[in-house]
N, C-alpha and C positions, 0 to 999 in steps of 0.2 A: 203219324210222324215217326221218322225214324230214330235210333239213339243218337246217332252223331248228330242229326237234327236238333235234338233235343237236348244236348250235348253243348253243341253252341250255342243255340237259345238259352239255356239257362249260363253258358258264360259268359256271354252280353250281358243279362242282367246283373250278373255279380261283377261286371267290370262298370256298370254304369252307378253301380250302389259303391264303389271302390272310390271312381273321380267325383263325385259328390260328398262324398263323407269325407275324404283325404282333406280336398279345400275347406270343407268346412269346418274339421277339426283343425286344421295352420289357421282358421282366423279364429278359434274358439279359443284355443289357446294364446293368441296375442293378446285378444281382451281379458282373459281369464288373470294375465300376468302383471295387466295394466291395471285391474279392478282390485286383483288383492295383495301388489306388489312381490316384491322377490323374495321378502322375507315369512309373510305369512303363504304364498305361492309352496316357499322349499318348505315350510311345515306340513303343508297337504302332504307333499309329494313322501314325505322321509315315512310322515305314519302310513300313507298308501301303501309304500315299499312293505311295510310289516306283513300286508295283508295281501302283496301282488306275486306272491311266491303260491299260493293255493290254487292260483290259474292252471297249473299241473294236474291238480285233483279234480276242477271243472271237463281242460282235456280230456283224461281218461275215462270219467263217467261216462262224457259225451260221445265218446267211438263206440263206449258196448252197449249204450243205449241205442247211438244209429244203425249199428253194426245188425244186432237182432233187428230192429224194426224192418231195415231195409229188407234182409234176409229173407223173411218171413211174409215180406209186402212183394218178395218178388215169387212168393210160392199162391199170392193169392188167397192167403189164412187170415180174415180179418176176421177170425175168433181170436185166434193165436196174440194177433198184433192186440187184442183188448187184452187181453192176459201182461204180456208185455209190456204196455200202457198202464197197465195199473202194479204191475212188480215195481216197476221204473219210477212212479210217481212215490211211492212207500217208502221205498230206497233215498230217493233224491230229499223226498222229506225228511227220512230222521238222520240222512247226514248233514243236512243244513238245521237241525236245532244239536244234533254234536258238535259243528262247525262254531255251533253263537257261543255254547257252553265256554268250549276249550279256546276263542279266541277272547271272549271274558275274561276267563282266569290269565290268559299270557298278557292279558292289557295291564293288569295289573304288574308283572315285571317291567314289560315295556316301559310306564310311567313312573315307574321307580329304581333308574339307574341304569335302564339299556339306552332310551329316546335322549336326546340332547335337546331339550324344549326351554325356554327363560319358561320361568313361574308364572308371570303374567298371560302366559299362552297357554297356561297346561289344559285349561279350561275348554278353549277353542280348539283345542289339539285331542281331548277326550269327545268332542262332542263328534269330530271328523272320524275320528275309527269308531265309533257307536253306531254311525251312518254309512261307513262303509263296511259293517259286519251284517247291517241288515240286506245291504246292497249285494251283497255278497249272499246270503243267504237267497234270496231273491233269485240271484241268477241259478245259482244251482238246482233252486226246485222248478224253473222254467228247460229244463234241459229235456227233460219228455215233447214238449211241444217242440223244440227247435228238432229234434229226432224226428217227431212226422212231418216234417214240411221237406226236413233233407230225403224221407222215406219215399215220398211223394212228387219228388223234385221240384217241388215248386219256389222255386230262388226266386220267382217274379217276387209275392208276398214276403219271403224272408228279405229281400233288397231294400223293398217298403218298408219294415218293421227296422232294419239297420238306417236306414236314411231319417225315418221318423227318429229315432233315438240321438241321433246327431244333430238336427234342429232343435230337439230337445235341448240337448246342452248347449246348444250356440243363444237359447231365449233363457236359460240359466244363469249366461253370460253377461249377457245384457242386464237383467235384473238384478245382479248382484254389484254392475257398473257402475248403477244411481240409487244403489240402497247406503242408507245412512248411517246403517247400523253395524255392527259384526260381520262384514261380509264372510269373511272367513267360515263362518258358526251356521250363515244360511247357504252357504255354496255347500257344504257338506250333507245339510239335509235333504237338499233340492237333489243333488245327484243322486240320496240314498232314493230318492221317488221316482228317477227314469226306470231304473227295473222292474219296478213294478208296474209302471205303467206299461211298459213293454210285456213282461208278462201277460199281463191283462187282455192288451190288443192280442195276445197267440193266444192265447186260453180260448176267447168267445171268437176266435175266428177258425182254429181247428173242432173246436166243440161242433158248431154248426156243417164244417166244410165236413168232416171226416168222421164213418161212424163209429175208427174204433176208440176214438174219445171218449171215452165212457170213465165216470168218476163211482166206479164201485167195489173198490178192495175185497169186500168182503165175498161178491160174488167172482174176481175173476181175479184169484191172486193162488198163485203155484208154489208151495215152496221149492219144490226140484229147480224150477225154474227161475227162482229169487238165488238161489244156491249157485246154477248156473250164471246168470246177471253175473253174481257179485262175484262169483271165481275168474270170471273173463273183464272185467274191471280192477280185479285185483293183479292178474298180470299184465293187463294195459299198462296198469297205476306203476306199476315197478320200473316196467320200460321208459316211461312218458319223465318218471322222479330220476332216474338216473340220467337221462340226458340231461335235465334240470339244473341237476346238481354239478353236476360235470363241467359246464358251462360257467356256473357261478363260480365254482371250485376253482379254475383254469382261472382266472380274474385273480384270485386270490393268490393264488402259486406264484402269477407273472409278480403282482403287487409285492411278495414278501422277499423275492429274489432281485426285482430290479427296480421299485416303487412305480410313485402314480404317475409319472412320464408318459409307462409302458400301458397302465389303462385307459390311459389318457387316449391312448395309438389305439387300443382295442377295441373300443368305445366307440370312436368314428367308425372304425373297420366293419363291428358289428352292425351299426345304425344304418350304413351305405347299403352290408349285404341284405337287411331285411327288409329296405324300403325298394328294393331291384325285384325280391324276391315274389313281392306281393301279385305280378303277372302270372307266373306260374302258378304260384299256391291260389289263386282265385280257381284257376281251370281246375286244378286237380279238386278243389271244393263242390264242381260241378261232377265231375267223374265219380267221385267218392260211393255215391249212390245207387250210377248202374253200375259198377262190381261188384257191389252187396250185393244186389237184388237181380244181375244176373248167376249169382253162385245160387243163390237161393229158386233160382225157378229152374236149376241144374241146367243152365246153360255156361260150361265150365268156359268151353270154348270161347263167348263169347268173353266173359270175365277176363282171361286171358288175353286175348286181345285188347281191351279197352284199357287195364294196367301196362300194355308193351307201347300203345299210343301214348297215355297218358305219360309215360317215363321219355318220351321220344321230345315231346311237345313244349313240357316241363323244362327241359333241358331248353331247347332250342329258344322260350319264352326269357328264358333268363341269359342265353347267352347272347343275344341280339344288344342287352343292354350293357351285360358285364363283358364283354370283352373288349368293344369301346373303352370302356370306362375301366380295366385292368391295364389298357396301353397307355390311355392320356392323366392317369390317376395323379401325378403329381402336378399338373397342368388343373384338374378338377379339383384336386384338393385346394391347391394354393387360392382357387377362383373361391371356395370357399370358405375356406378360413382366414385370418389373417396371420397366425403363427404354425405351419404344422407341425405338431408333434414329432419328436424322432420315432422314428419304425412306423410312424403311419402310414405310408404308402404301399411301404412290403407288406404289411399285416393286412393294409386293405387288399391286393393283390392280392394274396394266398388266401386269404378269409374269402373271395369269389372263385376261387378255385375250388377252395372245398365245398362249396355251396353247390359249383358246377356238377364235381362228379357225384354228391349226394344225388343230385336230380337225375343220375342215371338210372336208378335201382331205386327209388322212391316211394312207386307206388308196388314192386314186388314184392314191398311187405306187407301193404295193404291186403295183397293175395291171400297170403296166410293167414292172417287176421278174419277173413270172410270165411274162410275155412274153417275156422273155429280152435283149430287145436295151438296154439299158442303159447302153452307152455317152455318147453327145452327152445323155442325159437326166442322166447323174451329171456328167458335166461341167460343164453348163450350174446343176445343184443346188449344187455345191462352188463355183462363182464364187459365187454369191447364199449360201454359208454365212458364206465370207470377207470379205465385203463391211460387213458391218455395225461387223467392226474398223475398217478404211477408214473410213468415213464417221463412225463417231463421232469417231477421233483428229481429222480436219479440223474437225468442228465444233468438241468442246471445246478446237481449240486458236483458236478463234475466238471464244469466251463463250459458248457455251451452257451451259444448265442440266443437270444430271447426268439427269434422266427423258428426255433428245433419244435416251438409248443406248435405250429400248427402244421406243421411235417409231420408229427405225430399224431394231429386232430387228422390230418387228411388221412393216413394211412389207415387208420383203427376204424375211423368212422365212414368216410369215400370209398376206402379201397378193400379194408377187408368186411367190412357190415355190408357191405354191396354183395358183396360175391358167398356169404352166407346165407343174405337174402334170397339170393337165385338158388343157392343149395336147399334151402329149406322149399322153395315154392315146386323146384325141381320133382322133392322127393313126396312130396305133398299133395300138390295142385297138376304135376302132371308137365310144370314148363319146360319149354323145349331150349335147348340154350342154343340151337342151329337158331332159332325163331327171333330170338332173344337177338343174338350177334345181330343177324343177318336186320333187323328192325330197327335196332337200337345204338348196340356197340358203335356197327358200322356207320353207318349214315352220321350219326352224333360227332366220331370222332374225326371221321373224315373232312367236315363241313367245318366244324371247328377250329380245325388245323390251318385251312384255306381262308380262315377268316382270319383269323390270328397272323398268317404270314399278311394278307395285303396289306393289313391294319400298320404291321412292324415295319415292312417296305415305306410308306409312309411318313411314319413314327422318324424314321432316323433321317430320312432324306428331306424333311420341311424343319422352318424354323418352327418352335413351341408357338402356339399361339390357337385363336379360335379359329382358323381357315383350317390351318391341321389340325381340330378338333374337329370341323363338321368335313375334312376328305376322310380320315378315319373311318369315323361312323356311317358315311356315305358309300366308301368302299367295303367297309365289313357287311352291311345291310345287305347292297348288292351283291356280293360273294355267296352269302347262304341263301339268297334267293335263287341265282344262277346255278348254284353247285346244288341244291336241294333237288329245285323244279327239272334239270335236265337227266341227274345220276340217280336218285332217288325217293324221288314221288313216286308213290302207286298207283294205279290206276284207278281205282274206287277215293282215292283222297280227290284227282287231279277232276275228276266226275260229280264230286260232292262242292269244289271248290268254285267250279262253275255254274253250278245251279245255283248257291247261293248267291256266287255273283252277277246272273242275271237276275233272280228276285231284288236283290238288291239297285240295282240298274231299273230296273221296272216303277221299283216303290219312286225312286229319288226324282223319277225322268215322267213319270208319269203324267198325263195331260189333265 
């Protein structure tokens, strides 16, 4: 099977473990709201919050762990990858019991004058971060296994183990529906057991499937190579903490300059652009793997290529639905809310803007990152994450208008992290920026343009309504299909496009 073969294959599965899990979490959470009402409901969620900021430190482990295995699985070293496998597992262990330590001792401030809990709850509200520190710890030492399955591409089994975890909680659901007791008290324990159970299922099923699972520190643990790990997680972790931070930070800037109106508008903005987003970042969760693991079997060439697709693809996955939805945004919003927010629409707008040109130069960081040297590139990325706090407090404390913060977001983070991205891969990895334009630039912004104008042609010439929602969408579709397929397909994509669409034709029609 070829990579683009295998390429798609495995982004069918992560797109069928996506619309399975999506629906099943929108009904997990109705009944979840309906079983423990709204008030012990926002108690879950506010102690969750405590402990939903660590998701950063899960990230960054989780790239230098895939990053080496892949690596290393594309040189065909499964000595190397047991070494790796058991650095990785030592690691992930003793930061998830520093994890239980230090979120222990901060439970104690939490419950004493940071959390807004009635006394009567404090009880059900300690028992829910008790259960989610173990849950948490849980996940973190499962991060080795989720590494060989992405090492090994095998997304069918990882879709399984994502979709089993969502029925999981949809029967947590239910059972906490007609329990009589403290729901609250058992919904927290019950979730602290799906990681584990999850765990479990990757554990005895890469132990079996794969042999550099192997559980023996003492026999195949490097410290050069622990030293290694953890220097290249340590500047993941920087990178990964300052967009973090940057994000939450920006929240707070808008809140202290124009109140909660304004996060009120950002909030939507942000929710719209992640749930648009989840098409692309599925594909690139497929790709992820062969650019490790063709750098690692020193096929640069190819790695390069499969990052200048995957930045092509990304983009175009996302602008098929955000551009629609940037022209009819006040027509979608209003369908969806009953009151919108002021600067909701422009901040959704421009919040898909940013999102767009990010997906140009996406996976060119990933380039570097396979590369290994990482360093002056995570540095120079975390100044330009932090920057955007900087410049907006100076301006709004100078009268700007509250949409300057995402002028700002887009230029620091779209426009100039982009193009230092290509610099570093440039001077690194060898990319060509003829290759680059001519794959990427071009075709993306050209296609985009021409979708954007019929959309607008449209937009201004019908009345507001759902006929001019579904001519928009109908005609931008059509536009990037027409203007893709006739000025810039290739001839190996337009070759690849047809074979699977007669397999597919085959299976469906088949007698």
């Amino acid at each position: 099977m070829s990579t683009a073969q295998r390429v798609i294959k495995n982004t069918g599965f992560l797109y069928a473990k996506m619309g399975i899990t999506v629906f099943v979490s929108l009904y997990t959470t109705r009944i979840v709201l309906t079983a423990l009402g709204a008030f012990d409901f926002g108690i879950f969620n506010v102690v969750g919050g405590a402990i939903a900021m660590l998701g950063f430190l899960h990230a960054a482990m989780s790239s230098s762990t895939q990053r080496f295995m892949s690596f290393y699985g594309g040189r065909g070293e499964i000595e190397k990858q047991k070494f790796i496998f058991n650095v990785s597992s030592v690691l992930h262990f003793g930061i998830a019991i520093v994890l239980i330590v230090v979120l222990l001792i901060a439970g104690f401030f939490f419950f004493n004058g940071v959390l807004n809990i009635p006394p009567d709850r404090i009880f059900a509200a300690k028992v829910i971060y008790g259960s989610l520190i173990l849950s948490t710890a849980f996940t973190v030492i499962s991060v080795p296994y989720e590494a060989v399955l992405n090492a090994h591409e095998n997304m069918l089994y990882y879709s399984i183990v994502g979709v089993i975890e969502s029925l999981l909680k949809l029967s947590v659901a239910l059972v906490i529906l007609y329990y009589l007791g403290d729901k609250l008290v058992l919904y927290g324990i019950l979730m602290a057991v799906i990681p584990f159970i999850s765990r479990t299922i990757m554990q005895i099923y890469c132990h079996r499937k794969y042999s550099e699972c192997v559980i023996a520190p003492r026999r195949y643990f490097d410290k050069d190579l622990a030293k290694e790990m953890t220097s290249f997680a340590g500047w993941s972790f920087l990178g990964t903490a300052s967009g973090i931070i940057t994000q939450y930070g920006l929240g707070l800037v808008l809140n202290n300059f124009f109140g909660t109106l304004l996060n009120a508008a950002q909030g939507i903005a942000n929710q719209i652009s992640g749930q648009l987003m989840v098409f692309s970042n599925t594909m690139m969760q497929a790709l992820n793997p062969v650019i490790a693991k063709s750098e690692g079997s020193g096929n640069r060439k190819m790695m390069l290529e499969a990052s200048i697709v995957g930045c092509k693809f990304s983009f175009f996955l996302l602008a098929v639905f955000a551009i629609p939805f940037m022209i009819e945004a006040p027509y979608l919003l209003g369908l969806w809310l009953n009151d919108v927010p002021p600067w909701a629409i422009l901040f959704t707008r421009l919040q898909l803007l940013r999102s767009l040109i990010e997906q140009l130069t996406i996976l060119i960081g990933r380039t570097i990152e396979v590369e290994g040297n990482i360093r002056n590139y995570t540095i120079v990325k975390s100044i330009l994450n932090f920057l955007p706090i900087i410049l907006s407090i100076i301006l709004f404390k100078n009268g700007y208008p509250p949409y300057v913060l995402y002028i700002v977001w887009i230029l620091c983070w779209g426009i100039i992290k982009g193009l230092i991205s290509l610099l570093f891969s440039h001077r690194q990895c060898d990319l060509s920026y003829t290759d680059y334009f001519k794959n990427v630039a071009k075709p993306t912004l050209t296609v985009s343009t021409i979708m954007m104008v019929f959309g607008l042609i449209l937009y201004f010439y019908m009345d507001e309504g759902f006929l001019r929602l579904l001519s928009v969408t109908t005609a931008t579709t059509i536009a990037f299909i027409l203007v893709y397929r006739l000025f810039f397909m290739p001839k190996q994509e337009l070759t690849m496009f047809h074979s699977i669409y007669g397999t597919v034709k085959k299976k469906v029609f088949k007698k």
